[in-house]
C-alpha positions as CSV (number, residue, x, y, z in Angstrom):
1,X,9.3,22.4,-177.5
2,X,9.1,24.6,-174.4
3,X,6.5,26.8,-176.1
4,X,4.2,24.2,-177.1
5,X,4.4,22.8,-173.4
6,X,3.5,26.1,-172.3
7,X,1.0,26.8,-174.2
8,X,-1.0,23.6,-174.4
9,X,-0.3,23.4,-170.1
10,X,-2.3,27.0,-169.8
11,X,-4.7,25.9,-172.1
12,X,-5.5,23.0,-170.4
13,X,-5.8,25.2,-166.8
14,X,-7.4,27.6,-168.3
15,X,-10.6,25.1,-168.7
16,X,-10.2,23.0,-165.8
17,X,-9.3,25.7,-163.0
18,X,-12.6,27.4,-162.5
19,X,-14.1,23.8,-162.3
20,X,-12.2,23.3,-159.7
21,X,-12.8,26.1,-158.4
22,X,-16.5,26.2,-158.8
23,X,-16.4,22.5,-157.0
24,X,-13.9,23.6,-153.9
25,X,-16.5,26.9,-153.0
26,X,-19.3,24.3,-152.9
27,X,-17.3,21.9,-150.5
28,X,-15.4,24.6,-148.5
29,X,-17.0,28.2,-149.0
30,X,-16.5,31.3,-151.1
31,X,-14.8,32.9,-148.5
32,X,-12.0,29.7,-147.6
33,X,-12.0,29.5,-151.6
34,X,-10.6,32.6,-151.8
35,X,-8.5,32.4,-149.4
36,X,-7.1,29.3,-151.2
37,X,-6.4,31.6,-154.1
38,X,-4.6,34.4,-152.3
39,X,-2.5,32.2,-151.1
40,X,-1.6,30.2,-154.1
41,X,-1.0,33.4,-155.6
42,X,1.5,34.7,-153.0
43,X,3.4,31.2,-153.0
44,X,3.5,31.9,-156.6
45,X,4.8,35.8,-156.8
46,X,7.3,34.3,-153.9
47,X,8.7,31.3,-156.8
48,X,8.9,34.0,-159.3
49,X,10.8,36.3,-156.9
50,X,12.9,33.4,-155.7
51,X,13.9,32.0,-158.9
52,X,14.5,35.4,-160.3
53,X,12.0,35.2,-163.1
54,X,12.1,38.2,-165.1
55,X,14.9,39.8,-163.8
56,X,18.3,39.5,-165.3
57,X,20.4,36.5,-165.5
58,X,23.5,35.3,-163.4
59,X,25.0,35.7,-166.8
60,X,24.6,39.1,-168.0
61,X,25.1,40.2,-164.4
62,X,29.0,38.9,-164.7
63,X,29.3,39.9,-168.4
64,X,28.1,43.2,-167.1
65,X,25.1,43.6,-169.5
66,X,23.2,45.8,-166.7
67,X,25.4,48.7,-166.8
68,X,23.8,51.8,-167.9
69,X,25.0,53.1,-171.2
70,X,27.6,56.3,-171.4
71,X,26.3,59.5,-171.8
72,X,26.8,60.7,-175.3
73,X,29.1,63.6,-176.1
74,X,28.0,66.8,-175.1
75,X,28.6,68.0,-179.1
76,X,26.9,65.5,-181.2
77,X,27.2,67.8,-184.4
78,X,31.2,67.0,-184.5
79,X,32.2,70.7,-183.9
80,X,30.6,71.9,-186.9
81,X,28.4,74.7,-185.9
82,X,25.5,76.6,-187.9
83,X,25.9,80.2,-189.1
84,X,22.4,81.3,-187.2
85,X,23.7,80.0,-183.5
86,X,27.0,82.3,-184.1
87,X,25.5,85.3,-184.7
């Protein structure tokens, strides 16, 4: 349900955005239009950095899912060794 919400929300922006867009340059200038949009953009990077949107959950933080992995062994082979690297 959340995808089709998604979806059928950015679809529907994606259309009427640079209408509204087109119609706020004509009533308040290219340059405040812009404006506009840098700042909408910041307040958004801000929500995403707030709410912690693509970082890693509360969750996997306490369950420890971040930690990096172990190193593997320094012999990989098992001990077994090749005739040509003991000569």
């Amino acid at each position: 349900m959340f995808a089709a919400l998604n979806t059928f929300t950015s679809t529907i922006l994606r259309f009427i955005m640079p209408l509204v867009g087109t119609l706020l340059a004509d009533w308040i200038g290219i340059r405040s239009t812009l404006v506009v949009a840098a700042v909408a953009r910041m307040l958004g990077a801000l929500l995403f950095w707030r709410l912690g949107v693509g970082g890693a959950s509360r969750r996997d933080q306490a369950d420890g899912a971040n930690k990096p992995a172990s190193s593997p062994p320094d012999d990989v082979t098992g001990g077994a060794r090749s005739s040509a690297s003991s000569a």
